[in-house]
C-alpha positions as CSV (number, residue, x, y, z in Angstrom):
1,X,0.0,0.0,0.0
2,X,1.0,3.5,-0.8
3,X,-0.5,6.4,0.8
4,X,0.8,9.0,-2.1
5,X,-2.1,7.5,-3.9
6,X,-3.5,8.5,-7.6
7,X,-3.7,12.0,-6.0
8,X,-0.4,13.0,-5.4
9,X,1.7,10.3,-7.7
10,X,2.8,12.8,-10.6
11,X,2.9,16.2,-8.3
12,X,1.7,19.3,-9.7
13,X,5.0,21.1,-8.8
14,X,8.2,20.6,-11.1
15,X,10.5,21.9,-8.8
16,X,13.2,21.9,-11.3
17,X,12.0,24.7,-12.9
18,X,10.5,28.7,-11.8
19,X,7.6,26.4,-10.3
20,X,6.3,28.5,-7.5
21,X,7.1,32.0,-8.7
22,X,3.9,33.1,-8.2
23,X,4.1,32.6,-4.4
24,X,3.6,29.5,-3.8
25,X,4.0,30.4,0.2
26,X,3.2,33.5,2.4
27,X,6.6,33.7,2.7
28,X,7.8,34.0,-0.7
29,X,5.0,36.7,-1.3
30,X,5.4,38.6,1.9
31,X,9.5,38.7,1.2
32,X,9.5,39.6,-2.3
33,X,7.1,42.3,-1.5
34,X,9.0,43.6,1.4
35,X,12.5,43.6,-0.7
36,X,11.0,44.9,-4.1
37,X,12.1,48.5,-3.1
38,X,15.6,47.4,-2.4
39,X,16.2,45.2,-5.9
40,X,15.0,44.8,-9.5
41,X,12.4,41.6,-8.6
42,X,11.7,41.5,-12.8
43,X,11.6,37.6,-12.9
44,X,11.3,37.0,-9.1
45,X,7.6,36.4,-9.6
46,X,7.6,35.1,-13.6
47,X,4.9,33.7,-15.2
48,X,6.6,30.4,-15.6
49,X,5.0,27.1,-14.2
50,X,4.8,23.2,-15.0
51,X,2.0,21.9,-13.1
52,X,-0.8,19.8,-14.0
53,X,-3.4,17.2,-12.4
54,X,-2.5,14.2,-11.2
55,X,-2.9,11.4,-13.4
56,X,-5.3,8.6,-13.6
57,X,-3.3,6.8,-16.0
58,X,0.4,6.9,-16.5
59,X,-0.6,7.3,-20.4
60,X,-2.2,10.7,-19.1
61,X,0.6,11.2,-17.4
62,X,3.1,11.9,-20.6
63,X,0.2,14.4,-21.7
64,X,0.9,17.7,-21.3
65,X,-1.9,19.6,-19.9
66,X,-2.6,23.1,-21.4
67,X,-3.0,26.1,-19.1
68,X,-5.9,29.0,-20.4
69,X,-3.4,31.5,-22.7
70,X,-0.3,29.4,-22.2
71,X,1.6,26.9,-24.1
72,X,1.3,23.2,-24.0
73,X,4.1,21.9,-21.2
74,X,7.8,21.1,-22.3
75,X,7.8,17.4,-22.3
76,X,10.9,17.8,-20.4
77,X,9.5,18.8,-17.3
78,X,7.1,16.2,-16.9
79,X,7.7,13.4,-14.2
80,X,7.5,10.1,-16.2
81,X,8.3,8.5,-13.1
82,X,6.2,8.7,-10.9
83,X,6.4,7.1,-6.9
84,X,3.9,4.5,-5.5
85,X,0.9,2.6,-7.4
86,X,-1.9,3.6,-8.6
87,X,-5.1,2.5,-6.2
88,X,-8.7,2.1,-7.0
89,X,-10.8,4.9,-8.2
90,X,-13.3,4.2,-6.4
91,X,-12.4,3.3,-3.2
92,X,-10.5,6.5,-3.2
93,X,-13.4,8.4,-3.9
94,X,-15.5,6.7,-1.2
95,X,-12.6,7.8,1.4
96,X,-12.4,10.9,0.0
97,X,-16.3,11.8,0.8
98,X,-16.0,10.1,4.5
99,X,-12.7,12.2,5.1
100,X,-13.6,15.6,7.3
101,X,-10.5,17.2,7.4
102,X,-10.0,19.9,10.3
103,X,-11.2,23.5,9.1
104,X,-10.5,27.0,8.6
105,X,-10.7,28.5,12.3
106,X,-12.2,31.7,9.9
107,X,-12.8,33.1,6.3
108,X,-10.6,35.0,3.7
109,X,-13.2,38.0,4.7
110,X,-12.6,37.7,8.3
111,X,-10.0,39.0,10.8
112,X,-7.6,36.1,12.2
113,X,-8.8,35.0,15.5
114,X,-7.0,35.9,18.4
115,X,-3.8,33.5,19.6
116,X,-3.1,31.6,22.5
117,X,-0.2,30.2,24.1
118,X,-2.1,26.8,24.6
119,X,-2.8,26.5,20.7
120,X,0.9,26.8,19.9
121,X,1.4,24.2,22.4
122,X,-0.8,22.0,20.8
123,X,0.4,22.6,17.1
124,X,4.2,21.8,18.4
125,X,2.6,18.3,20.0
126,X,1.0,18.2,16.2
127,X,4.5,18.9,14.8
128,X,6.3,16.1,17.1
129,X,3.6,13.5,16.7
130,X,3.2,13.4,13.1
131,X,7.2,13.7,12.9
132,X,7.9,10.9,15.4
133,X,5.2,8.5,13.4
134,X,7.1,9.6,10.2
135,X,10.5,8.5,11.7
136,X,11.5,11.9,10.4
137,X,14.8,13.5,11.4
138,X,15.2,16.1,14.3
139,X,16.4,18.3,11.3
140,X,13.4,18.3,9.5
141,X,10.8,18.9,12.5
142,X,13.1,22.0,12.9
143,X,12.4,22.9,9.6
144,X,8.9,22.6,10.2
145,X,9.0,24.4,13.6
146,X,10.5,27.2,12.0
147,X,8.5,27.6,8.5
148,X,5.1,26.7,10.8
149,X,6.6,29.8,13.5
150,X,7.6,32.4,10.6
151,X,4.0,31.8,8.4
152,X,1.6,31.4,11.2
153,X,3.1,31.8,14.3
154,X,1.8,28.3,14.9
155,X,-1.6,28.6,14.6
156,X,-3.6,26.2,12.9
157,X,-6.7,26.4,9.9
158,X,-5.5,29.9,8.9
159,X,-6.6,31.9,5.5
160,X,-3.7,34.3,4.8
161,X,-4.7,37.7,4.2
162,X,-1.6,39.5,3.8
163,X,-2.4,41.8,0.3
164,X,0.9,39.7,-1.3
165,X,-1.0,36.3,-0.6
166,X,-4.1,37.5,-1.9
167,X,-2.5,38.8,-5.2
168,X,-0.5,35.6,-5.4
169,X,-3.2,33.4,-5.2
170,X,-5.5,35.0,-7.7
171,X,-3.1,35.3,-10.2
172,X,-1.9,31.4,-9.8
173,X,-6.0,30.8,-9.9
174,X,-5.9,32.5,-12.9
175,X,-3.3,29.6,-14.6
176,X,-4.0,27.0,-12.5
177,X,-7.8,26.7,-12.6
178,X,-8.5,24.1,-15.8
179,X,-6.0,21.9,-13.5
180,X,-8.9,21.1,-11.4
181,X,-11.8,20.3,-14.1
182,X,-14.4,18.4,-12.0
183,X,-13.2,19.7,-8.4
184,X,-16.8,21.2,-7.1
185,X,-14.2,24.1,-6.1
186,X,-12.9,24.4,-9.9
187,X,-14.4,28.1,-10.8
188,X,-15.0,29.5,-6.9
189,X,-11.8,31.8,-7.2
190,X,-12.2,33.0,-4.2
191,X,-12.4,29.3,-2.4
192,X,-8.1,28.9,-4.1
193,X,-6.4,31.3,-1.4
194,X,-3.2,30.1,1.0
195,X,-4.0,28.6,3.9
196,X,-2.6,26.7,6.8
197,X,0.8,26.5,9.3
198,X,3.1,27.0,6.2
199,X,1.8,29.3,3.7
200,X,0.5,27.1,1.1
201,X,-1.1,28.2,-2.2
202,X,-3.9,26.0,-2.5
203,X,-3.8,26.6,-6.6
204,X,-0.2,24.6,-6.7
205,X,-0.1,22.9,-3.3
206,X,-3.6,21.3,-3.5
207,X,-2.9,18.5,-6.1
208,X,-0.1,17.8,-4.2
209,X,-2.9,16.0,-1.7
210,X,-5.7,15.4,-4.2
211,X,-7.0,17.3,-7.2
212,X,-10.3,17.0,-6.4
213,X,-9.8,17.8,-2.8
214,X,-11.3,21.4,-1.1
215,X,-8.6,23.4,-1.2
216,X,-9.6,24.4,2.5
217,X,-8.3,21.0,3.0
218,X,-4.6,22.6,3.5
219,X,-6.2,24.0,6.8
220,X,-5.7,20.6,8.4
221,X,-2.3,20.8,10.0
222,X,-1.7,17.4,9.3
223,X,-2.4,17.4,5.7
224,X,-0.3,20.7,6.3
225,X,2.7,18.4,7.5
226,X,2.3,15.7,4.9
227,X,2.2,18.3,2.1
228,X,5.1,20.0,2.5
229,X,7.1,16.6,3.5
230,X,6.1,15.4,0.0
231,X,7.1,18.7,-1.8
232,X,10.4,18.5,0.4
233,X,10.8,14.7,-0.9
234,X,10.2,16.0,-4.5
235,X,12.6,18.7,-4.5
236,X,15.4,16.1,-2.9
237,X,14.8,14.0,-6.0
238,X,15.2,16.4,-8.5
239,X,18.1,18.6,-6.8
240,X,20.2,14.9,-7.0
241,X,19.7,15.0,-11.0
242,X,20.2,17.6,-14.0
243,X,17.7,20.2,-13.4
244,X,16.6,21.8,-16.9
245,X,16.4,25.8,-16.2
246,X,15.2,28.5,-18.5
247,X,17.8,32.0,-18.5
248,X,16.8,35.8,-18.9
249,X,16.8,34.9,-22.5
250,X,14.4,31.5,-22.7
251,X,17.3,29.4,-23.3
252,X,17.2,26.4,-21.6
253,X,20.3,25.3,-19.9
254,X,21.2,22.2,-17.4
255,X,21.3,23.3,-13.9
256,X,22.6,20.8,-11.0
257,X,22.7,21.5,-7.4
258,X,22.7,20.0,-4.2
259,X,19.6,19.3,-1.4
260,X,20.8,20.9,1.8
261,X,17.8,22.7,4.1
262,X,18.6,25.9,2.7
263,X,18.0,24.9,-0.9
264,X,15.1,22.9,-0.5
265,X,13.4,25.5,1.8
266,X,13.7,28.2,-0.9
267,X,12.1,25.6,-3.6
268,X,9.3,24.8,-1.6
269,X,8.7,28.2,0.1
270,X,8.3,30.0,-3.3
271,X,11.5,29.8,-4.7
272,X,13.5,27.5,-7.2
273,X,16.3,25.4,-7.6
274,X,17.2,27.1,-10.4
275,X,19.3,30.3,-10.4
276,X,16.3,33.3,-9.5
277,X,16.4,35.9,-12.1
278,X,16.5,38.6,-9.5
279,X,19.5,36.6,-7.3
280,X,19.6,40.0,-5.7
281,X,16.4,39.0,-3.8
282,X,17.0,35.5,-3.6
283,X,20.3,37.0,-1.7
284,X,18.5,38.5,1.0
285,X,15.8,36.0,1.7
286,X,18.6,33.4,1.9
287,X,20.0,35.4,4.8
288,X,16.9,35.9,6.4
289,X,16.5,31.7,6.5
290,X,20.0,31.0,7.2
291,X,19.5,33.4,10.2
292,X,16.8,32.0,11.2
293,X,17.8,28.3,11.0
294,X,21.1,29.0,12.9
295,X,19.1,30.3,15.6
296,X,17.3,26.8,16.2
297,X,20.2,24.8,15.5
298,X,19.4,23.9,12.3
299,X,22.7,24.0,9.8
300,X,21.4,25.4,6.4
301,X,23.8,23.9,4.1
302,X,23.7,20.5,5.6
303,X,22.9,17.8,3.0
304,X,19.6,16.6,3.1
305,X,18.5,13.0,2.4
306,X,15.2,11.1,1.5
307,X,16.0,9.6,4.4
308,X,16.0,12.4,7.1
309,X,12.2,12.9,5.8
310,X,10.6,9.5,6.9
311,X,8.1,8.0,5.4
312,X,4.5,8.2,5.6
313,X,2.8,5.6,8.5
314,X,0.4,2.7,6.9
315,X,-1.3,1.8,9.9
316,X,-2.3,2.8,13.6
317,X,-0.2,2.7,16.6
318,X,-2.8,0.0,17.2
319,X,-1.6,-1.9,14.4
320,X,-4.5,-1.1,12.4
321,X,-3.7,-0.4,8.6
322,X,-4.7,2.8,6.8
323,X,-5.6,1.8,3.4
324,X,-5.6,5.7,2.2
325,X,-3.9,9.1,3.3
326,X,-8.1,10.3,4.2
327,X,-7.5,7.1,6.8
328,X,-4.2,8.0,7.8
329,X,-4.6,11.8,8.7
330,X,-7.8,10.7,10.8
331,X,-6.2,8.3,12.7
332,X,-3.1,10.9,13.2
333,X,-5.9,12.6,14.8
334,X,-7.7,10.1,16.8
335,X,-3.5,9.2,17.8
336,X,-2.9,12.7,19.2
337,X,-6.7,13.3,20.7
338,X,-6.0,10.0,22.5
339,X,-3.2,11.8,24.3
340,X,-4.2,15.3,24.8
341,X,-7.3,12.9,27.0
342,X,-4.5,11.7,28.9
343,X,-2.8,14.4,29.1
344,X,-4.5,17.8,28.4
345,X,-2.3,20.4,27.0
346,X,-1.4,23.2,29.4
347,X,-3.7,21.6,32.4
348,X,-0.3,20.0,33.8
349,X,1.6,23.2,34.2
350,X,2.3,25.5,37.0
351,X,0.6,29.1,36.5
352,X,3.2,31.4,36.5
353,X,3.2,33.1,39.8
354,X,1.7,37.1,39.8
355,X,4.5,39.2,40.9
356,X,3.2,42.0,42.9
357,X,4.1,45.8,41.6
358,X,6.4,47.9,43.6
359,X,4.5,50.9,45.4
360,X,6.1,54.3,44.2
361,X,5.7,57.3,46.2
């Protein structure tokens, strides 16, 4: 069995190219927009992308899909080899309609509800739990801890509002939407916004989980965690082999580079593995994660491994087996809900003593 399913076999995102430079993350939008006064960002946001639905068939696989007003895809950018097996159609569909994925704690219209110290608690024991049962590396749950801290100061099910996410998303709506033909979400533009602990534009990150998913489906901090592990794996792949990259000029040239947290974080977060066009930017964001990731321990230009990320659980800490990721993420859930019963978050702890104020004359 193989959780990565018909959904998420052929991934929407070729990392080996400018796959996410319409801000794929909050924090890609939020850092070009806060930098674009400082450099020439001409290319940091292109119009380039290679994504398309995931297959049914590996024949429809080696089709390009065609984007509204953009050329056919380079058949060198599609995966023709895809991970896992394809499962049943419709016993993926009759998971699919039990699943009830955790929601948005309020609407792209709404302000973001107010933060407690409790609910960060609880998404670190998220973090940990779903890290442990991935056998993941303490490297990579610091990754996540510090993507999850820097896009949602860990709060869980949020719509990202920020004016850069909002433009980002529309625009990538705008290319991305005849992707999800069928999805009862396909022409609700306002339904394909970035959501969740890390940022995610639902228009690329979506079909990553399941093309005919809710997008508010990237609310679930879970599916949150498994997403971005399986964009992580995906750029590890391709940053191993010749990575085919388009210059200022449209000339495609061969690219390689190596998967250290640094380089994967910008690929996934909104960047590329290719050289940016604005390196300038690309420059400064770099520093801003390599500070960041020094200050958690995390060494930035460490090489990464498929390895260090795990692999995803097939079955309960019961023993029983998940048949499908929709099983999976609910009995993650049912996993962690088991011990916050036990144990209820912030219950066990001392308040913190009141300290009386010093009289003044």
């Amino acid at each position: 069995m193989r959780l990565v399913q018909l959904t998420a076999l052929v991934y929407v995102v070729g990392f080996g190219t400018d796959v996410f430079d319409d801000g794929a993350s909050a924090e890609m939008a939020r850092d070009v927009h806060f930098v674009e006064e400082m450099a020439d960002v001409d290319g940091a946001l292109s119009d380039t992308s290679s994504g398309r639905p995931a297959p049914r068939t590996i024949g429809e696989a080696l089709t390009p899909a065609t984007r509204p007003g953009a050329a056919p895809l380079a058949s060198e950018l599609l995966d023709t080899d895809p991970d896992g097996v394809f499962g049943s159609a419709a016993a993926d569909a009759a998971e699919v309609r039990k699943f009830l994925p955790k929601q948005c704690i309020h609407g792209v219209d709404e302000k973001r509800p107010k933060l407690t110290r409790n609910e960060q608690k609880r998404t670190y024991a998220v973090l940990a739990h779903v890290v442990k049962r991935l056998k993941a590396s303490d490297d990579f749950h610091k990754l996540l801890q510090l993507v999850a801290m820097r896009e949602s100061s860990l709060q869980q099910g949020l719509v990202h509002r920020l004016s850069a996410d909002l433009e980002a998303s529309i625009s990538a709506w705008k290319k991305t939407a005849k992707l999800y033909e069928g999805n009862p979400h396909y022409a609700d533009a306002s339904s394909w916004q970035t959501y969740g602990l890390f940022g995610m534009n639902s228009n690329y990150f979506t079909l990553v989980w399941d093309n005919q998913a809710a997008p508010q489906v990237l609310c679930d901090a879970i599916v949150d965690i498994l997403v971005y592990r399986r964009a992580v794996a995906r750029v590890v792949r391709k940053a191993g082999g010749v990575i085919k990259c388009v210059d200022e000029q449209g000339k495609t040239f061969d690219y390689t580079t190596k998967a250290t947290w640094e380089t994967i974080h910008r690929a996934v977060s909104g960047g590329k593995l290719c050289p940016s066009k604005s390196e300038n930017v690309a420059a400064i964001m770099g520093k801003y994660f390599r500070g960041r990731a020094l200050r958690v321990g995390l060494d930035p230009d460490k090489p990464v491994t498929l390895k260090m990320l795990g692999t995803e659980p097939a079955k309960g800490l019961d023993g029983e087996a998940w048949e499908t990721q929709e099983e999976m993420v609910m009995g993650l859930w049912a996993e962690l809900e088991a011990e916050w019963q036990k144990h209820p978050i912030g219950e066990d702890e001392p308040q913190p003593a009141k300290i009386a104020r010093r009289k003044t004359r």
